[in-house]
C-alpha positions as CSV (number, residue, x, y, z in Angstrom):
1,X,0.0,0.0,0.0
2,X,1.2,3.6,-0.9
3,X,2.1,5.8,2.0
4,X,2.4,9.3,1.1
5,X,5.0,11.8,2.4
6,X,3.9,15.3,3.3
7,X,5.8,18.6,4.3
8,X,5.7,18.6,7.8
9,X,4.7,21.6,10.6
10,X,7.8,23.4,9.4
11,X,7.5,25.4,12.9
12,X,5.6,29.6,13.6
13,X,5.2,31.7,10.7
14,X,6.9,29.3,8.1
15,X,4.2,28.1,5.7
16,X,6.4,26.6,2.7
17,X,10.0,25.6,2.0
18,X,12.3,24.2,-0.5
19,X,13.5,21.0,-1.5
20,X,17.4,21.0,-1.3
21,X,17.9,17.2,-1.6
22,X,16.7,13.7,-1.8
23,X,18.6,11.7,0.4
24,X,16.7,8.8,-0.9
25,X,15.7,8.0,-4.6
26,X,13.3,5.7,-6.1
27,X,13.3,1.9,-5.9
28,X,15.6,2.6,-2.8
29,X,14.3,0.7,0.4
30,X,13.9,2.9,3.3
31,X,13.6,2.2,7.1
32,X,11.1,3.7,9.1
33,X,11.7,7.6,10.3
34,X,14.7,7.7,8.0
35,X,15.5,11.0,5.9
36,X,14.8,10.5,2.5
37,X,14.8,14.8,1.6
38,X,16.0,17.6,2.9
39,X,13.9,21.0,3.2
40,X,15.5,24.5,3.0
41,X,13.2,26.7,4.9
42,X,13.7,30.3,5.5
43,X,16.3,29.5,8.6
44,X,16.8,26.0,9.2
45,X,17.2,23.0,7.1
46,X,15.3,20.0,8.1
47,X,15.6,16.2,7.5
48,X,11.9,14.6,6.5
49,X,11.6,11.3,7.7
50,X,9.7,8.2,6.2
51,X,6.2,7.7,7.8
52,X,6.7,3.9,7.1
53,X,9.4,1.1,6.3
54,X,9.6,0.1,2.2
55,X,10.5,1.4,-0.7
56,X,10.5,4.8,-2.1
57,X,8.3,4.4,-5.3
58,X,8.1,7.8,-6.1
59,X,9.3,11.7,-5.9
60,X,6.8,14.4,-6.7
61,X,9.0,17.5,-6.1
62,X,12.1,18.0,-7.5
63,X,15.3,19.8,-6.3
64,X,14.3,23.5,-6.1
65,X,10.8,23.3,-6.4
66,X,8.6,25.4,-3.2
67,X,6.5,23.1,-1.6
68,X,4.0,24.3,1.2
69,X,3.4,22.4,4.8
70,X,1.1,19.5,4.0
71,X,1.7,19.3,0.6
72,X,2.4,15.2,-0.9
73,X,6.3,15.1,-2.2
74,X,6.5,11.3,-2.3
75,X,5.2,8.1,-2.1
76,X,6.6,4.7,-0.6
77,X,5.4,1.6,-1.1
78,X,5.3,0.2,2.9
79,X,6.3,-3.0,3.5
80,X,8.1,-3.8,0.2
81,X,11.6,-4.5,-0.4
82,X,14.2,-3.0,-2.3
83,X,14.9,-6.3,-4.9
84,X,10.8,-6.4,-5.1
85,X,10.4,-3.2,-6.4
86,X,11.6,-1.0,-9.7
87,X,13.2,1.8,-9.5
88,X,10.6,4.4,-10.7
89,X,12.1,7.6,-11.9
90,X,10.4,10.9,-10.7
91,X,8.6,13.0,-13.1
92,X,10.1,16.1,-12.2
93,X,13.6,14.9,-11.0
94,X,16.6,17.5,-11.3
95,X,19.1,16.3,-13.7
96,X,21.6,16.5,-11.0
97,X,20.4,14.5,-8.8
98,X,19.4,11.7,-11.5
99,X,23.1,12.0,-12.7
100,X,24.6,11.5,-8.9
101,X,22.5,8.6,-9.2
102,X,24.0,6.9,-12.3
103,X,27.9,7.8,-11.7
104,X,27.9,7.1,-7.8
105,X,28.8,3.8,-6.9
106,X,26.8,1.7,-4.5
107,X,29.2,0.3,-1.7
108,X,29.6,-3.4,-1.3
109,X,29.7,-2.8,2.2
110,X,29.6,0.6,3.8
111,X,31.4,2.1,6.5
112,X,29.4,2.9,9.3
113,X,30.4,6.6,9.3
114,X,28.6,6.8,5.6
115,X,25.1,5.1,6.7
116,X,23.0,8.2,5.5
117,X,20.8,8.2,8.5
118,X,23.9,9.6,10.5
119,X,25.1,12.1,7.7
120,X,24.2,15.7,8.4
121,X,22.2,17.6,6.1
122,X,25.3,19.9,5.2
123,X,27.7,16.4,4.9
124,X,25.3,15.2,2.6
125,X,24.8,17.9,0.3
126,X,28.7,18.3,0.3
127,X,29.3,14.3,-1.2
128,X,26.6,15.4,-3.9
129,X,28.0,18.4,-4.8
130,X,31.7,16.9,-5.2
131,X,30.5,14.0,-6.1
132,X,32.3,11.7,-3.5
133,X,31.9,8.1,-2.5
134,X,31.3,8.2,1.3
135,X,32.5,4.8,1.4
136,X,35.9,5.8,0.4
137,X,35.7,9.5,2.7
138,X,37.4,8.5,6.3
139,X,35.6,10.2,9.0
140,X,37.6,12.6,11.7
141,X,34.3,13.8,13.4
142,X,32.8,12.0,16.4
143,X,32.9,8.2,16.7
144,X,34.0,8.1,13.5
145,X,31.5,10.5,11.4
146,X,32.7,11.8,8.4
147,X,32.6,16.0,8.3
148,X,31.9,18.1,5.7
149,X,35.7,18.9,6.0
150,X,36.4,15.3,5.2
151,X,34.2,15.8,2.4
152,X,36.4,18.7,1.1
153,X,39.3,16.9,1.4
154,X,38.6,13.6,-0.1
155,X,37.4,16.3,-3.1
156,X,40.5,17.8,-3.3
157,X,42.8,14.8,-3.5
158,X,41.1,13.7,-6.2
159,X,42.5,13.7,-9.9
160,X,41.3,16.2,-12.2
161,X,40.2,14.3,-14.1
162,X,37.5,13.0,-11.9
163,X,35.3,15.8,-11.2
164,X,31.6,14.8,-10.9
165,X,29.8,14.4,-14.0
166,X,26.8,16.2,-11.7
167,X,28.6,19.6,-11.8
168,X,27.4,22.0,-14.8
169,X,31.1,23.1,-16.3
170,X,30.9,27.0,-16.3
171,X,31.3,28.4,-19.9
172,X,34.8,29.2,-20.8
173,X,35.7,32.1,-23.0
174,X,39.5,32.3,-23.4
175,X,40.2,30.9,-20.3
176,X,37.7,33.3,-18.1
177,X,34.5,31.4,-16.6
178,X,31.0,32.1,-14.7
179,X,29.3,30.0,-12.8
180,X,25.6,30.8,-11.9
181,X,23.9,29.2,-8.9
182,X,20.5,30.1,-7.7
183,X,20.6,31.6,-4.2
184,X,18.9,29.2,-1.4
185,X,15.8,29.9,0.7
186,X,18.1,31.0,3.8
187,X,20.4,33.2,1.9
188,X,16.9,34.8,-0.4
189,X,15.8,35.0,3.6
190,X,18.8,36.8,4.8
191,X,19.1,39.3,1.8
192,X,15.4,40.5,2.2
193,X,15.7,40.8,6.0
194,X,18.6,42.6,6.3
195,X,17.4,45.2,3.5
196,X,13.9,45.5,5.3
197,X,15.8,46.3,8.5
198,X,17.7,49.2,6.6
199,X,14.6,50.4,5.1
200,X,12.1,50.3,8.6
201,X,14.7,51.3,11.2
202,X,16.6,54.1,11.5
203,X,20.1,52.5,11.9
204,X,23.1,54.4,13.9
205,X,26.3,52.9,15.0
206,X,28.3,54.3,17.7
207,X,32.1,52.9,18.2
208,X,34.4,52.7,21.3
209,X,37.8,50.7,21.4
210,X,38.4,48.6,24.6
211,X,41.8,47.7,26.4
212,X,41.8,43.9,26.2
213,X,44.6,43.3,28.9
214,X,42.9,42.2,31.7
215,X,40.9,39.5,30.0
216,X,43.5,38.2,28.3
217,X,45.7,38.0,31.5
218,X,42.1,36.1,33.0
219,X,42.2,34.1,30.5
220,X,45.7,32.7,30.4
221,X,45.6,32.6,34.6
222,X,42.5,30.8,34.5
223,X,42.2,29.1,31.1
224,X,43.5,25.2,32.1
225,X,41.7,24.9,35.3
226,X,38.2,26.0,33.4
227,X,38.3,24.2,31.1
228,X,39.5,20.9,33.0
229,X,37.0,21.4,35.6
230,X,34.0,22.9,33.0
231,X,35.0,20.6,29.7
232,X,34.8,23.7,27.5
233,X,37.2,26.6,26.6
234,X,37.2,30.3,28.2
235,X,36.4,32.2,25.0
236,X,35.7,35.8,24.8
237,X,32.2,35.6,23.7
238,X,31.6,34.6,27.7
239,X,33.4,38.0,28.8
240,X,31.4,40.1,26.2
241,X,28.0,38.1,26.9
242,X,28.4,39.3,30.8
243,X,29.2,43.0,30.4
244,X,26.3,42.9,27.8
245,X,24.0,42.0,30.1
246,X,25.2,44.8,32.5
247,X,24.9,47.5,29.7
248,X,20.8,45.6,28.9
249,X,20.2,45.6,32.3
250,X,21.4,49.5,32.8
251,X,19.7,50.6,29.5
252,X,16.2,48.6,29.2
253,X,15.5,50.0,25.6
254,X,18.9,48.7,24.0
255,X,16.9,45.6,25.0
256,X,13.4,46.4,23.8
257,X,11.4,45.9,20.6
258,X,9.4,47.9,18.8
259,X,5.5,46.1,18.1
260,X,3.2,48.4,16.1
261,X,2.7,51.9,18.0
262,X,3.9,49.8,21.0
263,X,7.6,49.3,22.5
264,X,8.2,45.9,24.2
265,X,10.8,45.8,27.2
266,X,11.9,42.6,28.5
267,X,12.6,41.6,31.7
268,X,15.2,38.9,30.3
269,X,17.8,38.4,28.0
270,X,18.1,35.8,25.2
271,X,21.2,36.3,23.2
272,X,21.4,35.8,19.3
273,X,25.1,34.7,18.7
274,X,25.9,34.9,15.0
275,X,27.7,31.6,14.0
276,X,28.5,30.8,10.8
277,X,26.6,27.8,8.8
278,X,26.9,25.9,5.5
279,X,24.7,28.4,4.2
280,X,25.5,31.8,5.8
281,X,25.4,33.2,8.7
282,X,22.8,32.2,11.2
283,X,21.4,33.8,14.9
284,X,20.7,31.1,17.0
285,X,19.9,31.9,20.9
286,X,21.3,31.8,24.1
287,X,18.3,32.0,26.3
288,X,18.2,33.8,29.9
289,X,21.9,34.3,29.2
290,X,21.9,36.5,32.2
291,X,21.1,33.9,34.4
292,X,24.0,31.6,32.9
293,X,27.9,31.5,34.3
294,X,30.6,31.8,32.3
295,X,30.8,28.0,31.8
296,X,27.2,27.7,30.9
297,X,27.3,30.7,28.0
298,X,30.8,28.7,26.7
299,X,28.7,25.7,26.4
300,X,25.9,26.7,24.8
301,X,27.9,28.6,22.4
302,X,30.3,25.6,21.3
303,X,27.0,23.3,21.2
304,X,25.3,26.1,18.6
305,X,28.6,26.2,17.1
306,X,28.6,22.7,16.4
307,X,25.1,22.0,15.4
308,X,25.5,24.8,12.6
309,X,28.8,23.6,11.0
310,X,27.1,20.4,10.7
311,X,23.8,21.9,9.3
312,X,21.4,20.7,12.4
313,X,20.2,23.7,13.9
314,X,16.2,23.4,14.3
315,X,13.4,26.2,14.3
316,X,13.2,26.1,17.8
317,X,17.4,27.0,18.3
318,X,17.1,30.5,16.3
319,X,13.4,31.5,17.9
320,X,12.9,34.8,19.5
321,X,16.2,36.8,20.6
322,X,16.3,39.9,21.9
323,X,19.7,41.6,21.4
324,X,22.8,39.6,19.7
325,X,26.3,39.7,19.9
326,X,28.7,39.2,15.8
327,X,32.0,38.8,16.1
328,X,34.1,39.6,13.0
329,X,37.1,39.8,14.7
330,X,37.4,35.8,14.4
331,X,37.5,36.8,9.9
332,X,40.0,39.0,10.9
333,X,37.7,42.8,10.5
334,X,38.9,45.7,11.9
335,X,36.0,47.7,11.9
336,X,32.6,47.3,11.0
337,X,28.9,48.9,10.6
338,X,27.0,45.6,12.0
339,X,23.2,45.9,11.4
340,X,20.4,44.9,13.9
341,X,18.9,41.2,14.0
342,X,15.3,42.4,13.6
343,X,12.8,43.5,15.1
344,X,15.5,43.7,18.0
345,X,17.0,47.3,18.3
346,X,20.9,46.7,18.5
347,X,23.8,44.8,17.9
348,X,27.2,44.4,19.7
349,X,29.7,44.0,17.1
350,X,33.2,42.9,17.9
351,X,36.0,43.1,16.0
352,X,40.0,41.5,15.7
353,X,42.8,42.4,18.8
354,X,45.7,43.7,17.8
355,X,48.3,45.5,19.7
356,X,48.1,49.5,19.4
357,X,50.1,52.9,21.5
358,X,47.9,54.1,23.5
359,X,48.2,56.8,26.1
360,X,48.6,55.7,29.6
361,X,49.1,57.7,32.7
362,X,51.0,59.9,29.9
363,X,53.5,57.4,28.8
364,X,53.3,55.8,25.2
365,X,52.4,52.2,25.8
366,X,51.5,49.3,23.5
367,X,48.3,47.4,24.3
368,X,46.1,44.7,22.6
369,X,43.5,46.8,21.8
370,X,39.5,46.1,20.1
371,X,37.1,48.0,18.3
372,X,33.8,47.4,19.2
373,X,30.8,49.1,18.0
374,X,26.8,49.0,18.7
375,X,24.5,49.7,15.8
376,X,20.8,50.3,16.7
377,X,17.4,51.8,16.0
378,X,17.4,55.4,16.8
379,X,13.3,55.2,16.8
380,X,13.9,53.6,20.4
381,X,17.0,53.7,21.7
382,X,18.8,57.6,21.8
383,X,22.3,58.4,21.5
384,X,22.6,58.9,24.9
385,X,21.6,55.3,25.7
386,X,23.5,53.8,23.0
387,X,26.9,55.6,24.2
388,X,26.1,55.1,27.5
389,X,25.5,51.2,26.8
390,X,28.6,50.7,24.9
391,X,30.9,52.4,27.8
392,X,29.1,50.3,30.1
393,X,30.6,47.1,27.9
394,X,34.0,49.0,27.6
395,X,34.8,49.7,31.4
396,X,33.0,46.0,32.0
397,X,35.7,44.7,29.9
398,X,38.4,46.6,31.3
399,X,37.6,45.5,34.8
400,X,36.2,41.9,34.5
401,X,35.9,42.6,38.2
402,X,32.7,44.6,37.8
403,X,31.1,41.7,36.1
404,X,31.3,40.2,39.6
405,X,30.0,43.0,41.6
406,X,27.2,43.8,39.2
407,X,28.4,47.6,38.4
C-alpha cells in the first residue's frame, strides 16, 4: 500500500519551503523515520523522515521546487523490499540528482560513518556536490562521522580528471569562466531581512575601542583549570556576553522591541550569537543568558557552534532573541557597521585584537586593543543610551571585576 510523504509543521510563521535534496531516490528501500529529503526553509534546514518502512516508489517535487506544509512530495510503497520493487524515476527529477544517481557507486559494504541516516544535512549535500563516495571519505568527526571537512578533502585529492559528472562546467571564454547558482531559501531570507531592517529602522552605529589586557591576562591565569573542571574553553564571547547583560540591564530599551505603536521591554535576555553555517550566517539563541555563568554561555555557544557547521540547527534554536552579539574579529575585521537582527534594536559587534600605542598615565604604551561598535534603532533607543551602553561594555571589559559585583 502507498504511503504518502507530506511537508511537515515546518514550525511559527513558516508556511512553505524548499527541496534542497533527496537523500533517498526511487526503488531505494527505506527504514522507518529515515530522511529520504531535505527541506530548506527560510532558517533552518530539516531532515523529513519516512512515515513507514519500504520502498520509495516515487518523488513528486524535484530539487528546487517550493513546496507548502502539508503538501504530498513522495510516495513509498510500505512494506516492500528494495529487490521487489523497480526503480521508478520521478517526473520532475533535477538532472543532478538523476546524474549522482548513475555515476555514484553503490558500496559493497559501507562504512558505518557513511550510513545516511547519521550524515548531516550539510555532509550530505557536500558528497553530492563533489560527487564523493562516502564509502571511500574517512571520517575525523565524532565516533568516527565523516565532516563536511572530510568531504572537502577527499574532493580535493582527487585527480582532475574525476570531477563529478553532476557539476554544470561553467562556460569558458578564453580561459575566463562564470558559474551561476540560484541563491537558497536562507540566503533569499537573509538578503530580504537585512534590506527590510535598513529600510524600517533608523540605523546608527556608535564605536568605542576597549583595552583587552585584563581578559586576556584572566584568561591565560585561569584558562587550564576551566576548562578541566567545566569541559569547555574560556572564550571571549563569555566576557562580552556578561558585560552585555550589564549595559541591557542598565539601558532597558537597547533591550526592547518595537511592536506596532507599541515598544516591548523585557525583563530577560536571550542572546542571538551569530555563528557561521553551510549556508550563511545564522542567529541562533542563548536563552536567559543572564542567568547563565561563564561555563554555561561557553557551552551553549560551542554546542550552537557545532550543530550549525554540521547543518542541524532546528526552528526552535534561532526562535525569538532579543539583542545579539557578531564577532568579526574571528575573519579577521577591523572595523565594521554591524546591522540589527530584527525586530531587535541593536547589535554588539566585535571586532580582531591587535596591539596599538595608547596613552597611559601619559606614557606611550602598547596594548592589545579592540574595536567594538553597537549599531541600533534610533526610533527607540537615543544616542545617549547607546553611548552610555557601549561604555558600560568597555569599562566591564576593562575591569572583568565589575562583572562580579554587578556595576
Amino acid at each position: 500500500m502507498a504511503q504518502e510523504v507530506k511537508v511537515p509543521t515546518l514550525g511559527e510563521s513558516v508556511a512553505e519551503a524548499t527541496i534542497g535534496q533527496w537523500l533517498k531516490q526511487p526503488g531505494e528501500a527505506v527504514a522507518l523515520d529515515e530522511p529520504i529529503v531535505s527541506l530548506e526553509t527560510d532558517k533552518v534546514a530539516i531532515d523529513v523522515g519516512a512515515p513507514a518502512a519500504g520502498v520509495l516508489s516515487a518523488q513528486l517535487a524535484a530539487v528546487g521546487d517550493t513546496v507548502v506544509v502539508g503538501a504530498v512530495i513522495a510516495t513509498i510503497e510500505a512494506g516492500a523490499s528494495a529487490g521487489a520493487a523497480p526503480a521508478a524515476k520521478p517526473a520532475a527529477a533535477a538532472p543532478a540528482a538523476v546524474a549522482q544517481a548513475a555515476v555514484a557507486p553503490a558500496p559493497s559494504e559501507p562504512a558505518e560513518s557513511a550510513d545516511p541516516a547519521v550524515l548531516s544535512p550539510a555532509v550530505r549535500r557536500a558528497i553530492l556536490e563533489y560527487g564523493i563516495d562516502p564509502a571511500t571519505v574517512k571520517g575525523t568527526g565524532k565516533d568516527g562521522r565523516i565532516t563536511k571537512e572530510d568531504v572537502v578533502a577527499a574532493a580535493q585529492a582527487k585527480p582532475a580528471s574525476a570531477a563529478p559528472a553532476a557539476s554544470v562546467p561553467a562556460a569558458v571564454v578564453s580561459g575566463r569562466g562564470e558559474e551561476r547558482v540560484k541563491m537558497t531559501r536562507l540566503r533569499q531570507t537573509i538578503a530580504k531581512r537585512l534590506k527590510s531592517a535598513q529600510e524600517t529602522a533608523a540605523l546608527l552605529t556608535t564605536f568605542n575601542d576597549v583595552d583587552m589586557s585584563e581578559v586576556i591576562a584572566a584568561r591565560a591565569r585561569y584558562k587550564d583549570t576551566f576548562e578541566k573542571k567545566h569541559g569547555v574553553r574560556l572564550g571571549l564571547m563569555s566576557f562580552f556576553a556578561k558585560a552585555a547583560c550589564l549595559a541591557l540591564k542598565d539601558i532597558p530599551a537597547v533591550n526592547a522591541q518595537m511592536q506596532g505603536d507599541e515598544i516591548v521591554y523585557f525583563d530577560y535576555i536571550d542572546l542571538s550569537v551569530a555563528v557561521s553555517a553551510p549556508n550563511g550566517l545564522v542567529v541562533p539563541v542563548v536563552r536567559d543568558v543572564d542567568k547563565l555563568s561563564f561555563a554555561g554561555i561557553e557551552k551553549a555557544i560551542a554546542a550552537y557552534g557545532k550543530k550549525a557547521k554540521e547543518g542541524l540547527l532546528t526552528m526552535d534554536d534561532m526562535k525569538g532573541g532579543t539583542f545579539t552579539i557578531s564577532n568579526g574579529g574571528v575573519f579577521g575585521g577591523l572595523m565594521s557597521t554591524p546591522i540589527i537582527n530584527p525586530p531587535q534594536s541593536a547589535v554588539l559587534g566585535l571586532h580582531r585584537i591587535e596591539d596599538r600605542p595608547v596613552v597611559r598615565n601619559g606614557q606611550i604604551v602598547i596594548r592589545p586593543m579592540m574595536y567594538i561598535a553597537l549599531s541600533y534603532d534610533h526610533r527607540i533607543i537615543d544616542g545617549r543610551e547607546a553611548v552610555t551602553a557601549l561604555k558600560t561594555i568597555k569599562e566591564a571589559i576593562e575591569d572583568p571585576t565589575r562583572l562580579l559585583i554587578d556595576l
